[in-house]
N, C-alpha and C positions, 0 to 999 in steps of 0.2 A: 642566759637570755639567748634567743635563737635568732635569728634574723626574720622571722615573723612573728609582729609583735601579738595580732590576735591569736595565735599558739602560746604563747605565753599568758595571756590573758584568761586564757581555756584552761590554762593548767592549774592556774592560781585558783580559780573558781573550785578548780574540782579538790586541787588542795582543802580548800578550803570547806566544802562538802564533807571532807572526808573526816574534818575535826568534827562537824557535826555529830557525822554517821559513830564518832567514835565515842562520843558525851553521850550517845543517846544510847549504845551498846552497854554502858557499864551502869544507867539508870536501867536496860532491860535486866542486867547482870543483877543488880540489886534486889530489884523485885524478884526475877527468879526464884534466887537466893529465901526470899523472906517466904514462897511459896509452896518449897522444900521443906524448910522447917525453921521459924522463929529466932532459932541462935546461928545460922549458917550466915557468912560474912559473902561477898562475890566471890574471892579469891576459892573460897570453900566452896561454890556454884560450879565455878570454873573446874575444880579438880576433881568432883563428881561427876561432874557431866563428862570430863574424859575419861575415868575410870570403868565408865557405864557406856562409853563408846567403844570404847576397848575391852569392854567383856570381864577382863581381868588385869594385871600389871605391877609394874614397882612404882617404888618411889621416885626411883630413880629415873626410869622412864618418863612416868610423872612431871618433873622437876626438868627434864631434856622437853619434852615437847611444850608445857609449860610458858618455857622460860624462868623460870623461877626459881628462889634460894632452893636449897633440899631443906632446909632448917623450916621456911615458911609451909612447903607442901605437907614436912611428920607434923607439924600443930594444926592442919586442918583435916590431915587423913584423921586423928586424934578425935576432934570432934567429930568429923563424920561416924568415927565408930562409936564415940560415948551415945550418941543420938540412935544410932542402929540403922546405917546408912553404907557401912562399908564394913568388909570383914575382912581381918587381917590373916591369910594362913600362910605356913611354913611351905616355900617350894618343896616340891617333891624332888629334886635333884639337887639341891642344897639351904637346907635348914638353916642355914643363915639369913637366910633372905626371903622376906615378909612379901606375898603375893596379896594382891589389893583385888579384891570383887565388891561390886555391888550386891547392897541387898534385894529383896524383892520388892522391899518398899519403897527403895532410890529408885528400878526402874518403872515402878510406875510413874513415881512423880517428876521423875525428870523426863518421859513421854508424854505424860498430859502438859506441863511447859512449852515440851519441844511442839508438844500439837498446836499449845496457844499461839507459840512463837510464829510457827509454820502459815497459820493463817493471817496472822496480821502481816508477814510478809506477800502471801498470795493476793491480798486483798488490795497492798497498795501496788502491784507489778501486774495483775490479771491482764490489764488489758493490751500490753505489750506483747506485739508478737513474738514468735519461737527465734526468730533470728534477733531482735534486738535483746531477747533474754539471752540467747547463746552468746550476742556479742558483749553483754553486762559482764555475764559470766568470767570470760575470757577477760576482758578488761581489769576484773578484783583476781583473776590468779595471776596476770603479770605484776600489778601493785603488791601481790602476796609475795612475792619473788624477789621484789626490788628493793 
């Protein structure tokens, strides 16, 4: 508690917002998911869509930026490649170690997504100016940080 109380008032709110923002993140996550392809779980959303941000990668990688088991990310790298969504090759400077790409058909659909996504965010922030968007901005990387 701070010594002002409508400070703390303010914050509880946005706490509280931010359970929203995060219920309504893992029903986008879902759909996604179902829009990709009919057997992809979120968690499988989630690890495509950063495998296809990153171009290429490990699991490991994976499973650090994540946050997640490494046991959890090798059973949906798995589906993703049964579906033909991700392609496992051998690095080139050591064979031991599975390089993860998307296919061409992950990126398209995880583009046309990201396009859906992109718009219903524009749609609900349009009318916000550049400086309360920059201030938005800034406000979710310090929460990203904390």
């Amino acid at each position: 508690m701070t010594a002002e109380p409508a400070v703390d008032e303010a914050i509880a709110r946005v706490e509280e917002q931010l359970g929203v923002v995060f219920n309504r993140a893992r029903l986008v996550w879902k759909q996604a998911a179902e829009q990709i392809h009919p057997d992809l779980q979120p968690a499988g959303y989630k690890v495509l869509s950063t495998i296809t941000r990153l171009g290429s990668t490990t699991a490991h990688v994976l499973a650090t930026e994540l946050d997640m088991d490494k046991s959890v990310v090798s059973r949906q790298v798995r589906v993703l490649e049964d579906v033909g969504l991700v392609e496992s090759l051998p690095d080139e400077r050591d064979g031991r170690i599975r390089v993860l790409r998307p296919t061409a058909t992950a990126v398209e659909r995880i583009s046309a997504v990201r396009a859906s996504n992109q718009a219903r965010v524009r749609a609900a922030l349009e009318n916000r100016s550049v400086e309360e968007l920059g201030t938005f901005a800034e406000m979710l990387r310090v929460l990203a940080e904390a």
